[in-house]
C-alpha positions as CSV (number, residue, x, y, z in Angstrom):
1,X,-67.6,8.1,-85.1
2,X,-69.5,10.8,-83.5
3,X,-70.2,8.4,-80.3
4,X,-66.4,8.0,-80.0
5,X,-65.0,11.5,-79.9
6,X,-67.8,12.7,-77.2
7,X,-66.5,9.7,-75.1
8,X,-62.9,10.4,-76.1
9,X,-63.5,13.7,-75.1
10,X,-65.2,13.7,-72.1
11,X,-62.8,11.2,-70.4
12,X,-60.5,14.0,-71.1
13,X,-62.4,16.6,-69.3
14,X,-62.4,14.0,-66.4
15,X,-58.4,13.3,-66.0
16,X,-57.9,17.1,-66.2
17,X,-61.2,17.6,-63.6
18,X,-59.3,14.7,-61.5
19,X,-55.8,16.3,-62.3
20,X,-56.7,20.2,-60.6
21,X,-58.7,18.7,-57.6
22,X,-56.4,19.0,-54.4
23,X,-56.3,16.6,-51.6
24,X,-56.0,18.3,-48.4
25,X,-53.1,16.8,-45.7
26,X,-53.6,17.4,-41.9
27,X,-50.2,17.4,-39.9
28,X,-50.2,15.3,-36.7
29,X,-46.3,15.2,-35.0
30,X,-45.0,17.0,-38.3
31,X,-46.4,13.7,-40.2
32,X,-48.8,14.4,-43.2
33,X,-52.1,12.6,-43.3
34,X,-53.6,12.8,-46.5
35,X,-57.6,13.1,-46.1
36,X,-60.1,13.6,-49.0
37,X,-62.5,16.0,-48.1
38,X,-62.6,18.7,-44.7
39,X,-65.2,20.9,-44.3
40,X,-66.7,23.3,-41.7
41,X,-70.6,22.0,-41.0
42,X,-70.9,24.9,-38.3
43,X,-68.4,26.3,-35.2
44,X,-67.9,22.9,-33.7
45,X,-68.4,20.3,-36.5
46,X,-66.6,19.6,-39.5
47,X,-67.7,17.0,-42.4
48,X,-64.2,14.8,-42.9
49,X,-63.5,12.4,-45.7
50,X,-60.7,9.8,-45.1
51,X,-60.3,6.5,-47.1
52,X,-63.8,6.8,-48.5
53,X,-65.3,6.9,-45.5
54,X,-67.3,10.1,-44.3
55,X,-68.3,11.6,-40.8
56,X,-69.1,14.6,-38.9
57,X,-66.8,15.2,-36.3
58,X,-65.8,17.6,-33.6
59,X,-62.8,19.4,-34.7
60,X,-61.3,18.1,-31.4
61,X,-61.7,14.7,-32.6
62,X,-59.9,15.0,-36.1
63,X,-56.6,13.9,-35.5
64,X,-58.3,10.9,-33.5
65,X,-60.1,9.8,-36.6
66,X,-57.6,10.3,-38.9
67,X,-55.2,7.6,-37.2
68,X,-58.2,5.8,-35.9
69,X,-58.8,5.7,-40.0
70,X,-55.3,4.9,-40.9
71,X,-54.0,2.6,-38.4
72,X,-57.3,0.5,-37.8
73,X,-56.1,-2.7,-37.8
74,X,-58.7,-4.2,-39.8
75,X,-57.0,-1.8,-42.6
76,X,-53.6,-2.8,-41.9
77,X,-51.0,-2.0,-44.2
78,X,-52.7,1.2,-45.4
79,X,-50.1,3.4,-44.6
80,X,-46.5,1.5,-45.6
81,X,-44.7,0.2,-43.2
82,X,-41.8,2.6,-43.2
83,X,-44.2,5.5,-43.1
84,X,-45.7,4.2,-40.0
85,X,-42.3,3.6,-38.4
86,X,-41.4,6.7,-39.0
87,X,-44.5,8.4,-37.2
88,X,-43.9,6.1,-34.3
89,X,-40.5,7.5,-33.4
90,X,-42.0,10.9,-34.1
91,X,-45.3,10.1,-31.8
92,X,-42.8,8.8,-29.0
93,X,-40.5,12.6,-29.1
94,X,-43.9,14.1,-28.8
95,X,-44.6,11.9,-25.7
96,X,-48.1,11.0,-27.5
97,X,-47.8,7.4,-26.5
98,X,-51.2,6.5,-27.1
99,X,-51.0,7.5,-30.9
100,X,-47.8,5.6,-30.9
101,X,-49.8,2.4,-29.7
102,X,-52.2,2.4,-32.0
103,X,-49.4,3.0,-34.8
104,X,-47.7,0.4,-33.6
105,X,-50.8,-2.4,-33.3
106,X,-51.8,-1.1,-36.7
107,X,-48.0,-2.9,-37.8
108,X,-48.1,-5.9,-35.8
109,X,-51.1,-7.2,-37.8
110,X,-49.5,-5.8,-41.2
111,X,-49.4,-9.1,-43.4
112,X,-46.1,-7.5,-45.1
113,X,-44.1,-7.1,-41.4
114,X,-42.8,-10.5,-40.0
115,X,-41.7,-11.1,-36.0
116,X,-38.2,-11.1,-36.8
117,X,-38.7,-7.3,-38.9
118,X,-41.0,-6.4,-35.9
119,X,-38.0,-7.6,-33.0
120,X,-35.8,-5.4,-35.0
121,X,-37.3,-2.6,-35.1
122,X,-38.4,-3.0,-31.2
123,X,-34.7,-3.0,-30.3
124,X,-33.9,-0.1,-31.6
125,X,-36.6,1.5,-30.3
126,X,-35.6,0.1,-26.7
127,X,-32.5,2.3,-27.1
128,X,-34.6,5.4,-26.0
129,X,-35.2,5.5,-22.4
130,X,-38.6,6.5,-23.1
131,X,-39.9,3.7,-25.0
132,X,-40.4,1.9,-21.5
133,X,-43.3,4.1,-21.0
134,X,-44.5,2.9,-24.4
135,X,-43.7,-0.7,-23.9
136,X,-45.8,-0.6,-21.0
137,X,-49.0,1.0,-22.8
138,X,-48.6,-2.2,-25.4
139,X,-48.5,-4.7,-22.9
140,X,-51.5,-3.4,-20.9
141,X,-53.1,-4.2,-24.0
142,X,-51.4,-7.6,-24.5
143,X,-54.7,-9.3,-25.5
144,X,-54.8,-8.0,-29.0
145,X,-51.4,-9.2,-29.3
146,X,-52.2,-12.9,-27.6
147,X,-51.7,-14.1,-31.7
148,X,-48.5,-12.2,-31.9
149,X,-46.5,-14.1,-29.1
150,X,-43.7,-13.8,-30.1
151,X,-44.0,-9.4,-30.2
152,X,-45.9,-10.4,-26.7
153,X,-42.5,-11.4,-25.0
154,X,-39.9,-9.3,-26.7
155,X,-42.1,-6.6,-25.0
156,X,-42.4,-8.1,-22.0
157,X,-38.2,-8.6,-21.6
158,X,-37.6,-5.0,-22.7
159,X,-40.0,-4.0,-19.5
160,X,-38.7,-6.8,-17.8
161,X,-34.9,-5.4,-17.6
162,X,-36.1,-2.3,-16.5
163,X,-39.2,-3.7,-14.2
164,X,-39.5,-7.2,-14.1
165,X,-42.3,-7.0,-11.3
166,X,-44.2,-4.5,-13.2
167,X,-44.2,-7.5,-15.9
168,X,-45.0,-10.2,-13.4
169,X,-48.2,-8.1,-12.1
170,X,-49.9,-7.2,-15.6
171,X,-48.7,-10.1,-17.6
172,X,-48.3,-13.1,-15.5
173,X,-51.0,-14.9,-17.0
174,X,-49.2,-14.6,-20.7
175,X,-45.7,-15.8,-18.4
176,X,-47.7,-19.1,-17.8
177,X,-49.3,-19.2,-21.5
178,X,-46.1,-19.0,-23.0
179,X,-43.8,-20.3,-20.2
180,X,-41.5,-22.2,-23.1
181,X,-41.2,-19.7,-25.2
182,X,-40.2,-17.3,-22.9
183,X,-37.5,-19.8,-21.7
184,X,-36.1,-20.0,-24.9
185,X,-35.9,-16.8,-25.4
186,X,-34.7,-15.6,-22.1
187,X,-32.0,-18.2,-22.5
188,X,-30.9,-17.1,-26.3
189,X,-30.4,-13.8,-25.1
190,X,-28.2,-14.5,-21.9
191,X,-25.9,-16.6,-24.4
192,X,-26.3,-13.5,-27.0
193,X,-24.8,-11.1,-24.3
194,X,-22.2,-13.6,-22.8
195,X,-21.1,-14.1,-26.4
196,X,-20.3,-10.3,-26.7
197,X,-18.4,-10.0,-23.1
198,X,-21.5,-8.4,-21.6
199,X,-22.0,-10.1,-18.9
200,X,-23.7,-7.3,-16.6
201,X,-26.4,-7.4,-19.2
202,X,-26.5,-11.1,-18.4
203,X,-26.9,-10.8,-14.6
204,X,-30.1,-8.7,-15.4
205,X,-31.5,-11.2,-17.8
206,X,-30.7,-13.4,-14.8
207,X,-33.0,-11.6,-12.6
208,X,-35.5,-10.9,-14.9
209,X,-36.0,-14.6,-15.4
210,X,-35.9,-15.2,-11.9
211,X,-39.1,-13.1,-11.1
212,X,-41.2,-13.8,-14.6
213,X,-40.3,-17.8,-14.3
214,X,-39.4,-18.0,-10.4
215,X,-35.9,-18.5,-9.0
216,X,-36.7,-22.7,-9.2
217,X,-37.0,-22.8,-12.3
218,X,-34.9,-25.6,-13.8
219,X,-33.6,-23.4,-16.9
220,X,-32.9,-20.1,-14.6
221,X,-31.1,-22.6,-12.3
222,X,-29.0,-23.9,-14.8
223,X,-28.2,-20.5,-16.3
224,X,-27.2,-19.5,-12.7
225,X,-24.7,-22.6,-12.4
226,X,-23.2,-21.4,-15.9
227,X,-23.0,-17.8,-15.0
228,X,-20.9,-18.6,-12.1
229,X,-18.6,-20.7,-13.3
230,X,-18.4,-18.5,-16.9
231,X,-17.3,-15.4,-14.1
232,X,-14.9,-17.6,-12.5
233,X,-13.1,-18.9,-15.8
234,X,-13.2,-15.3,-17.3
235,X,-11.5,-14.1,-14.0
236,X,-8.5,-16.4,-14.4
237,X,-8.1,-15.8,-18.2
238,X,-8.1,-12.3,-16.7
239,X,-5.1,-13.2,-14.6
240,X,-3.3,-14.9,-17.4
241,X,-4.6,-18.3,-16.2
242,X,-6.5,-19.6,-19.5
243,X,-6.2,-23.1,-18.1
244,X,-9.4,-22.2,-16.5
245,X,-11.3,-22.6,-19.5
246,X,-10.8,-25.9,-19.4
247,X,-14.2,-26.6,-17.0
248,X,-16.1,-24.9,-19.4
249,X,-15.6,-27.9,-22.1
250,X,-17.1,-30.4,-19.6
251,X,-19.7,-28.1,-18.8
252,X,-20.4,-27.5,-22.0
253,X,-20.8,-31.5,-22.8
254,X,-24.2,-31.3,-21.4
255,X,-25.3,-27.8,-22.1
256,X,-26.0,-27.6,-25.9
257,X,-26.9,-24.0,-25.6
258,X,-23.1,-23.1,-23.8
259,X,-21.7,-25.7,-26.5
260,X,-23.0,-23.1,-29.1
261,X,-21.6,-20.4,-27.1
262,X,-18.0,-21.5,-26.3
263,X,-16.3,-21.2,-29.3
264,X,-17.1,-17.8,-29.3
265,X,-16.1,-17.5,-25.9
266,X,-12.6,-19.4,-26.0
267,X,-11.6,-17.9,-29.0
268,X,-12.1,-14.3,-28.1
269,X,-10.4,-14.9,-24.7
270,X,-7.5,-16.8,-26.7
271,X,-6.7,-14.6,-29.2
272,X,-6.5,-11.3,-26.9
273,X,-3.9,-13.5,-24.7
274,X,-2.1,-14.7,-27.6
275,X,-1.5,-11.5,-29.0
276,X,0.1,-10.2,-25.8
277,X,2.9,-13.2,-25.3
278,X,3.4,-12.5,-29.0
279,X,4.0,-8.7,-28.2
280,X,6.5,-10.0,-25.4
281,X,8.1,-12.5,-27.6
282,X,7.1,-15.4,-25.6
283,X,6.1,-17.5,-29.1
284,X,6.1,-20.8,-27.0
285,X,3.4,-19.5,-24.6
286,X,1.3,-18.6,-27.4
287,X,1.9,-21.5,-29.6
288,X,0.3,-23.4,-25.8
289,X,-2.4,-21.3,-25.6
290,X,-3.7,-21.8,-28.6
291,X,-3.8,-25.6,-28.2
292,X,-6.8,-24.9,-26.2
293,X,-9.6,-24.4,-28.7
294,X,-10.6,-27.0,-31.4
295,X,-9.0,-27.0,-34.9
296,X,-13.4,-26.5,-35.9
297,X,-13.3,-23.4,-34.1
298,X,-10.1,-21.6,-35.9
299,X,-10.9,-18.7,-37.5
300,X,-8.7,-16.6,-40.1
301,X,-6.9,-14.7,-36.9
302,X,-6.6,-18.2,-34.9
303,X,-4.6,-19.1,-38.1
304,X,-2.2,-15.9,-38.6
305,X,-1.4,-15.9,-34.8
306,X,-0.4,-19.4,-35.0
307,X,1.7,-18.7,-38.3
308,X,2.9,-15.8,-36.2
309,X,4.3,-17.8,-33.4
310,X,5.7,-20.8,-35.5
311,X,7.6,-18.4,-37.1
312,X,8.8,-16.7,-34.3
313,X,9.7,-19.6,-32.4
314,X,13.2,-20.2,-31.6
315,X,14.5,-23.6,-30.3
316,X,18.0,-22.4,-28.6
317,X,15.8,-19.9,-26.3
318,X,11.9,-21.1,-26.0
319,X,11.0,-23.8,-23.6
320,X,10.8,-26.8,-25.8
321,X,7.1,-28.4,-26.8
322,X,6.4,-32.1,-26.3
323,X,3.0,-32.5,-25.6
324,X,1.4,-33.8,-28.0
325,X,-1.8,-32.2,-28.5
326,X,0.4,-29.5,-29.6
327,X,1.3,-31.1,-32.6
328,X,-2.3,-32.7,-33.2
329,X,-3.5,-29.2,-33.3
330,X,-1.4,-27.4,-35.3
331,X,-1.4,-30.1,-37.9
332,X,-4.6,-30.1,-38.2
333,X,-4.9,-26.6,-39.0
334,X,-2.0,-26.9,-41.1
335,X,-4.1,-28.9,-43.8
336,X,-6.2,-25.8,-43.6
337,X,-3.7,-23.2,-44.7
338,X,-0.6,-23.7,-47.2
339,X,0.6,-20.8,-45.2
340,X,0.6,-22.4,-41.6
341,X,1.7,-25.8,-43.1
342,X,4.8,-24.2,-44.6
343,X,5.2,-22.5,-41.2
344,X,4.9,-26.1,-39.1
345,X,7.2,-27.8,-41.1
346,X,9.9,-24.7,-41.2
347,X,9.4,-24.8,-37.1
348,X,9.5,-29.1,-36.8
349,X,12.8,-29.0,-38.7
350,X,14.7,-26.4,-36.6
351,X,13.7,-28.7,-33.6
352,X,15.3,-31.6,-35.5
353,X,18.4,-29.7,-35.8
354,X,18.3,-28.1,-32.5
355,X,18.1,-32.0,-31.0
356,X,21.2,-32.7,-33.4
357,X,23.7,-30.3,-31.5
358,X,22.2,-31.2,-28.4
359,X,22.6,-34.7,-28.9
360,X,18.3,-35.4,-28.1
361,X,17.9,-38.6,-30.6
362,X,14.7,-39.2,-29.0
363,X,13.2,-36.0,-29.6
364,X,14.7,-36.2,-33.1
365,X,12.0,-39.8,-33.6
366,X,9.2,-38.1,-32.5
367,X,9.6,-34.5,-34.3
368,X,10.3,-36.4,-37.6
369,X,6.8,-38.5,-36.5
370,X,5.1,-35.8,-36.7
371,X,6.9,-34.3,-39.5
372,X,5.7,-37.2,-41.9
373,X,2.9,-37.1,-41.5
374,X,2.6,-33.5,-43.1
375,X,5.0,-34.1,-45.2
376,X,5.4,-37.6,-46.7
377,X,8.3,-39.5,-48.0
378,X,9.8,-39.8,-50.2
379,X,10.8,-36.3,-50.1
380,X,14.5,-35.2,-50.7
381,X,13.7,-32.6,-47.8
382,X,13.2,-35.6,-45.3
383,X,16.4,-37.6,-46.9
384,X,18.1,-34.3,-46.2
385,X,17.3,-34.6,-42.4
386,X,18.3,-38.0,-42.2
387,X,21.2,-37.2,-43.8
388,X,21.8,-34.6,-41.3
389,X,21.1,-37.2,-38.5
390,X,23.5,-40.1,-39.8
391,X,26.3,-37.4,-39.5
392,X,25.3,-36.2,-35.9
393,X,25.5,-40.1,-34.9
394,X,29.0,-40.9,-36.7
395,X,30.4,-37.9,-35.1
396,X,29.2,-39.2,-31.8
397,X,30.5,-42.2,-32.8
398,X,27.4,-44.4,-33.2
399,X,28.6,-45.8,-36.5
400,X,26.1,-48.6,-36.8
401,X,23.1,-46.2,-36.2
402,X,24.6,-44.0,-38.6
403,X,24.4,-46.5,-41.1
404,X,21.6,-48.1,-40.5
405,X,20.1,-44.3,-40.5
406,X,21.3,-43.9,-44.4
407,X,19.4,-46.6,-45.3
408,X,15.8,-45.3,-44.1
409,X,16.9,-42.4,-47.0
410,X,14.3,-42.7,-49.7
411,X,15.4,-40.9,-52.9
412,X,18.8,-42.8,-53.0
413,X,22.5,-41.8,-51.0
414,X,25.3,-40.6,-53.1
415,X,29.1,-42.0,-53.0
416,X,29.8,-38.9,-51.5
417,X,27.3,-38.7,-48.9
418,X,28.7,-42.4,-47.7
419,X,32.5,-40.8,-47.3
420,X,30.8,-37.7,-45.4
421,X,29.4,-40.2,-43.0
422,X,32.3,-42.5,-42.8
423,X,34.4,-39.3,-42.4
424,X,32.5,-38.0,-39.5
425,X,33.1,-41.1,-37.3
426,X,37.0,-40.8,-37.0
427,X,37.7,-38.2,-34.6
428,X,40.6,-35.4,-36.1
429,X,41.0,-32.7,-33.2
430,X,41.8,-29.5,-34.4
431,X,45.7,-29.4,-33.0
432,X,45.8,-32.4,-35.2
433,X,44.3,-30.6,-38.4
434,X,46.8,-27.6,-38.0
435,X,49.6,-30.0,-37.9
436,X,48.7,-32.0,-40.9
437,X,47.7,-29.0,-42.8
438,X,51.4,-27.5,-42.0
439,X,53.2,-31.2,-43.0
440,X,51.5,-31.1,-46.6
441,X,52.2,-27.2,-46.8
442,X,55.8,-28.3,-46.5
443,X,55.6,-31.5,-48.6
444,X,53.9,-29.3,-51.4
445,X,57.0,-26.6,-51.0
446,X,59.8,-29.2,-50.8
447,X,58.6,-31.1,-54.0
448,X,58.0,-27.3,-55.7
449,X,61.7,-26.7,-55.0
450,X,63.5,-29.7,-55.4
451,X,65.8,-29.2,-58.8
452,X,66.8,-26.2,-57.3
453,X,67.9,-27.7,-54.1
454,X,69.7,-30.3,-56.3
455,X,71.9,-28.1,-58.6
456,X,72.8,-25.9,-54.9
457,X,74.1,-29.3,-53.5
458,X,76.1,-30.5,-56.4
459,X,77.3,-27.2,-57.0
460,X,78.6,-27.1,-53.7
461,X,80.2,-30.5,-53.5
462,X,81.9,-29.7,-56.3
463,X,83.5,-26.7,-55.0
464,X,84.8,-28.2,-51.9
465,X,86.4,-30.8,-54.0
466,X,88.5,-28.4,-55.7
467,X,89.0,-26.7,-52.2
468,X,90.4,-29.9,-51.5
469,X,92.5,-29.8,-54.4
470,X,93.9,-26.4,-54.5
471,X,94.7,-26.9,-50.7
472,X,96.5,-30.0,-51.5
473,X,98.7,-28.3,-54.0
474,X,99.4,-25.8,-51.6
475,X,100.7,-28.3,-49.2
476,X,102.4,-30.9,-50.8
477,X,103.8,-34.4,-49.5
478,X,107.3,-34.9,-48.1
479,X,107.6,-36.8,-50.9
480,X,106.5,-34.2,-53.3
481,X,103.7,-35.4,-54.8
482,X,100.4,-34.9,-54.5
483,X,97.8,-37.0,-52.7
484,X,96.5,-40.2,-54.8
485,X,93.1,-38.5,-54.9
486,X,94.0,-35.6,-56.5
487,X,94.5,-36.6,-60.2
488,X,91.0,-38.8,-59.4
489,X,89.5,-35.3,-58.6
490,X,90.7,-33.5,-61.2
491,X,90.1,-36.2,-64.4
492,X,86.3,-36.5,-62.9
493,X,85.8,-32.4,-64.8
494,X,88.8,-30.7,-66.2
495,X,86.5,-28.1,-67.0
496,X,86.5,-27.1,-63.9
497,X,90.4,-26.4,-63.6
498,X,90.0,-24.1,-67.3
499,X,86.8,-22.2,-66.0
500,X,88.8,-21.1,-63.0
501,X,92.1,-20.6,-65.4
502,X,89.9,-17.9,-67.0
503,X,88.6,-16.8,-64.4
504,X,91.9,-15.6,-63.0
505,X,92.6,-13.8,-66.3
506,X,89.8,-11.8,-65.3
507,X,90.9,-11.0,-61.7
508,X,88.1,-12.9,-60.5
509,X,87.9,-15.8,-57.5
510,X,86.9,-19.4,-58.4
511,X,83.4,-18.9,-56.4
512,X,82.8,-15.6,-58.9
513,X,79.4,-14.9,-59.6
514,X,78.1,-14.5,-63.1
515,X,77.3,-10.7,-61.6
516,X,80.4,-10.3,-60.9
517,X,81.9,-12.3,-64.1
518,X,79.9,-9.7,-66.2
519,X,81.4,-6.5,-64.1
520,X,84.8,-7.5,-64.8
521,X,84.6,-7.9,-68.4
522,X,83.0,-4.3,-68.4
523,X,85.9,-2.6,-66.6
524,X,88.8,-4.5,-68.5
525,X,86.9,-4.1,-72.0
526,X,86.2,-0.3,-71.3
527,X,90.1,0.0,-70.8
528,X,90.9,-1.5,-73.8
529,X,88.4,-0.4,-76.3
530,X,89.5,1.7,-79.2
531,X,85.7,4.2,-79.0
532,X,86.3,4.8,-75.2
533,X,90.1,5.2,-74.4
534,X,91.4,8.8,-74.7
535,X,94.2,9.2,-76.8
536,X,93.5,7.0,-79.5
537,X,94.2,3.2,-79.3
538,X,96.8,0.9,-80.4
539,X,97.1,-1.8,-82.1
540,X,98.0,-3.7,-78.7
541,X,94.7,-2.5,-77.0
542,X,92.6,-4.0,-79.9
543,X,94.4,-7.8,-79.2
544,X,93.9,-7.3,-75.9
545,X,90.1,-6.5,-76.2
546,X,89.8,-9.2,-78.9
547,X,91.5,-11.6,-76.1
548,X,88.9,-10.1,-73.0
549,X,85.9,-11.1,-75.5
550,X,87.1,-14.4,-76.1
551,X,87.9,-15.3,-72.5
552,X,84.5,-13.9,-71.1
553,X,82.6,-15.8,-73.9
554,X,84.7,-19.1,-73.2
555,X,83.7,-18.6,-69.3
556,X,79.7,-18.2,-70.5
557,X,80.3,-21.5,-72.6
558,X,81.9,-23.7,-69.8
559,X,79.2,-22.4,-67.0
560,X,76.7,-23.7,-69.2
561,X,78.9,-26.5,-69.6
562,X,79.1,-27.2,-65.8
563,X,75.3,-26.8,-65.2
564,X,75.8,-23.2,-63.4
565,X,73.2,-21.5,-62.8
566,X,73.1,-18.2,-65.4
């Protein structure tokens, strides 16, 4: 037990010994180096201890062996990799490009950085003007990077845009050692810029591979053939001509790297030329111009422009579209997007019914060609076209087409569809409407008044009979007697002869109205009656106002009698 807590304790002592011991740090460009031991031997010398390894040094030669220590590339990866980017950008603001090169060596043979991490972090150091200084230290000593090709010649084009003979002097040999690679990678980056619309960045990787790979090269030839004819066909889509592009498709047949780099080409110069005839209303131009890519190359904005202009499109005042690779493109990036399909078939079907007013059956057979096949039968939507298109034919009188057009209908024709169709075909002008419409106006009003009109005529003939009469008595015969007609007259309603009788009693004409039958019995009753006379009455006023009553009630009873009106 006693063996245990001396060794218990003494590893104590040790971690607290360990714990109070300070490293010392020397600062080189405001970067801390940590170093284990420094110690003046005498004026000059110092005794320094860095990574376990200890020497007697000058004190001029302390920062040397401090990064000699820490970026030795036999101890790569000492420092992290971060840490020793960071003291390269801090080594290059102090100009000390020699520390920065041995940084920098130290992290191409780091087993944790890759190429691609290393290419990375190269551009962005290519950024600063004065990394070409640096670049240029590096390459002079390109034979510790001759395993590192790939570091090798993104150094070498970095120099080589700046000082492309500077290369070709102290790196030829490494131009013929890796002559492919360099190719390859002078022809990714041309397509790289192109790609983003730089193209004065690609005219200098032009030249550059021009002097590192000579101007006969095959592959700088090739990329001067496609940089000429790329500035010609981006000059005309600058002028609004994007028919221009067109060459670039045959070129690109044989050029797999410019087949990689079209898309991204066309589509860039389409879409900004798109959204301008969109901006002018012109939807038919744009619906045209975006014909021109490939339905592989449509991207989320390829598809809300076209959307855009379908729905924009207007039959009555855009230039009608007929060609057909119109339709296969759109259709095809209809099956893409629900969106842009429901747009297509919206647009295809106002063409229909444009072609109906204008009479364009033809048209009508090839829209609804390509409307099937988005949208196939049977579908009550298509019936409802046809429909449509049975009735535009009857009304131009093609009857048999019309017919022959409701049987193609799918989902079954209604009786009442038939009669529209069979209605349509006779001709009714509209003078001809407004006169039938006014005959059964007047049909409907004659039958609505008819009893009336009846009881006015008999009531009328019957009155100029007894004018016939009464003019008859008036003027008799020689003989004295009246006409033989007369007694015929008068049996037919002796009614007639009493209701007038009466009527006289009253002080009223045979043609008296019942108005005017009622007034009269007012004024003669009002004389007679025994409340209203002044005075006092008789007993003659009460027979006479007993007699009034019963002669105005009589005259009610025989108007009924006769059919009078009340």
């Amino acid at each position: 037990m006693k063996f245990w807590r001396k060794a218990i304790f003494g590893m104590i002592q040790l971690l607290v010994c360990s714990s109070l011991a300070r490293s010392e740090s020397i600062l080189i460009h405001r970067f801390p180096f940590e170093v284990e031991e420094i110690s003046a031997v005498d004026r000059k010398n110092v005794k320094l201890r860095v990574l376990g390894e200890e020497i007697v040094i000058s004190k001029d030669e302390v920062e040397r062996q401090v990064l000699r220590s820490y970026f030795d590339p036999e101890r790569a990866g000492t420092l992290p990799a971060e840490q020793t980017r960071g003291f390269i950008k801090m080594a290059l603001k102090a100009k000390d490009y020699s520390a920065a090169k041995q940084a920098f060596l130290s992290l191409v043979f780091d087993p944790g950085m890759s190429e691609a991490d290393l290419a990375v972090f190269l551009r962005k150091l290519a950024q600063d003007k004065r990394s070409l200084v640096y670049f240029k230290k590096i390459l002079l000593s390109a034979e510790a990077l001759k395993s590192k090709p790939g570091i090798l010649i993104v150094l070498m084009y970095y120099v080589g845009l700046h000082d492309a003979g500077w290369v070709r002097q102290h790196c030829l040999r490494y131009t013929y050692l890796f002559g492919d690679r360099l190719r390859n990678f002078l022809d990714d980056k041309y397509y790289e810029a192109v790609s983003n619309g730089d193209f004065t960045l690609g005219d200098n990787i032009l030249r550059t591979a021009s002097v590192l790979l000579g101007p006969d090269d095959s592959v700088v030839e090739a990329l001067h053939v496609i940089n000429a004819r790329l500035k010609r066909s981006m000059s005309a889509v600058t002028m609004g001509n994007l028919e221009g592009l067109l060459p670039l498709k045959d070129l690109a047949a044989h050029t797999p790297s410019l087949q990689r780099l079209l898309p991204t080409l066309i589509l860039s110069a389409v879409h900004r030329e798109t959204e301008k005839r969109l901006l002018k209303g012109e939807s038919d131009q744009a619906i045209k111009i975006l014909t021109l890519i490939e339905p592989e190359w449509a991207t989320s904005e390829t598809l809300r422009f076209l959307k855009e202009a379908l729905d924009g499109f207007k039959p009555g005042e855009h230039r009608p579209l007929v060609e057909t690779r119109v339709y296969n493109l759109i259709e095809a990036l209809a099956h893409k997007e629900s969106a842009v399909k429901e747009a297509y078939l919206n647009f295809l079907e106002r063409l229909i019914q444009n072609a109906f007013r204008r009479g364009s059956f033809d048209n009508v057979n090839f829209f609804m060609s390509k409307l099937l096949r988005v949208r196939p039968d049977p579908h009550r939507s298509n019936d409802s076209l046809r429909l449509d298109e049975a009735l535009a034919l009857a009304r131009r009188g093609s009857t048999a087409q019309a017919w022959k057009k409701l049987n193609e209908i799918k989902t079954g024709v209604s009786l009442i569809a038939k009669f529209r169709v069979w209605a349509a075909g006779i001709y009714i002008g509209p003078y001809l409407i407004a006169f039938l419409l006014a005959l059964l106006a007047l049909l409907i009003y004659v039958m609505c008044n008819l009893s009336k009109w009846e009881i006015w005529f008999r009531k009328n003939s019957q009155a100029a009979r007894v004018q016939t009469v009464d003019s008859a008595s008036a003027h008799p015969s020689e003989e004295g007697t009246l006409p033989l007609f007369t007694n015929r007259v008068r049996s037919i309603d002796p009614r007639r002869q009493e209701y007038e009788e009466f009527l006289q009693k009253l002080g009223l004409p045979p043609k008296a109205s019942l108005k005017e039958i009622k007034a009269a019995y007012r004024n003669a009753v009002k004389a007679v009656h025994p409340d209203l006379k002044e005075g006092g009455s008789s007993s003659q006023d009460s027979v006479r106002f007993i007699e009034f009553t019963g002669i105005y009630e009589h005259i009610l009873e025989l108007r009924k009698a006769l059919g009078m009106r009340e």
